[in-house]
C-alpha positions as CSV (number, residue, x, y, z in Angstrom):
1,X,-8.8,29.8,9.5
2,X,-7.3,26.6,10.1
3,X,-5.5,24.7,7.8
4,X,-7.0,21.2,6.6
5,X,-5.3,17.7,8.1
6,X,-4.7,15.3,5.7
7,X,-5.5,12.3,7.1
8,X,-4.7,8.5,5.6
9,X,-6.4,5.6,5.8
10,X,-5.5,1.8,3.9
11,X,-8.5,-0.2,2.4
12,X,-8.1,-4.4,1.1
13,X,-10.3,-5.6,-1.1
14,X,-10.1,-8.1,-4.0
15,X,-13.1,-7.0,-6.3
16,X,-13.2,-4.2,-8.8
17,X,-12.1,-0.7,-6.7
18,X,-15.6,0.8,-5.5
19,X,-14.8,4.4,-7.2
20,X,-17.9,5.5,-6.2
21,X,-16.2,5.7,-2.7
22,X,-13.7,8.3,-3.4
23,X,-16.4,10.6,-3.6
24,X,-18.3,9.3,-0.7
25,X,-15.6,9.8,1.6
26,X,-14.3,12.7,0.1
27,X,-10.5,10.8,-0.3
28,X,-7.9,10.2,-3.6
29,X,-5.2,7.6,-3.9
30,X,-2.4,8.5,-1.6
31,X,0.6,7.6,-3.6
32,X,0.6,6.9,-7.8
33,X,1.0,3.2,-7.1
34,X,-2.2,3.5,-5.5
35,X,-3.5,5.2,-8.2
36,X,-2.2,2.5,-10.8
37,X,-3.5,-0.3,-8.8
38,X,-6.7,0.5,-8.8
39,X,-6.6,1.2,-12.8
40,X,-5.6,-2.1,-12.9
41,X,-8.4,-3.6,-10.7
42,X,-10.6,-1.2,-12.9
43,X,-9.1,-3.0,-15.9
44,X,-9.4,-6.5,-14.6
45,X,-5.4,-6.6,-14.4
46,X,-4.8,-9.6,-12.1
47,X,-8.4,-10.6,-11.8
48,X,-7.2,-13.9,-9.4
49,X,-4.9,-12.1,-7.5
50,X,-4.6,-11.9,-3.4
51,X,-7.0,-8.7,-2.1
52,X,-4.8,-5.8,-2.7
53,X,-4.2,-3.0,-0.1
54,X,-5.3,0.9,-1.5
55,X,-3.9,3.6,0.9
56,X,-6.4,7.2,0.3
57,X,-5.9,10.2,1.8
58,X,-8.7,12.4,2.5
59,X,-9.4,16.0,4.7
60,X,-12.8,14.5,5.3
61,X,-13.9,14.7,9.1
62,X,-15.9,11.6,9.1
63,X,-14.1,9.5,6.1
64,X,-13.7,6.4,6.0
65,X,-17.5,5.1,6.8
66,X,-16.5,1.4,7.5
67,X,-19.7,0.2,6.7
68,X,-20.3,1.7,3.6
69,X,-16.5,0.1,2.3
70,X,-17.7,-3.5,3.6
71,X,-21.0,-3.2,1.7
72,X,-19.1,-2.3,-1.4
73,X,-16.8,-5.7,-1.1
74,X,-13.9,-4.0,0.5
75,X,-12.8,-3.2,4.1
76,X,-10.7,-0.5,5.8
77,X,-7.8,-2.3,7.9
78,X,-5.8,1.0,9.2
């Protein structure tokens, strides 16, 4: 059986993280900065800051869905 590719994609967004995504499209923060930044989106940390770039990783065939990110207020840029 083949091994799983781990593929990455980078998401921008200023508003609170969409969590909900991570399961949608099957991913998880990439690195622990990515994991602490969206804590601190989750927490309101820098509320008037510039949007903030996420990298995710995922094994998903079909992750990200573009469309699904923009409706949730964030967009997928790599």
């Amino acid at each position: 059986m083949p091994s799983a590719v781990i593929k990455q994609f980078v998401v921008e967004g200023a508003a609170d993280f969409p969590l909900a995504m991570l399961t949608a499209d099957e991913c998880w923060p990439a690195r622990a900065a990515d994991a602490a930044a969206i804590a601190a989106l989750q927490l309101g940390v820098g509320a008037a800051t510039p949007p903030r770039k996420i990298i995710l990783a995922t094994v998903s065939k079909y992750a990200p869905n573009r469309q699904r990110w923009i409706a949730a207020g964030w967009r997928v840029i790599a």
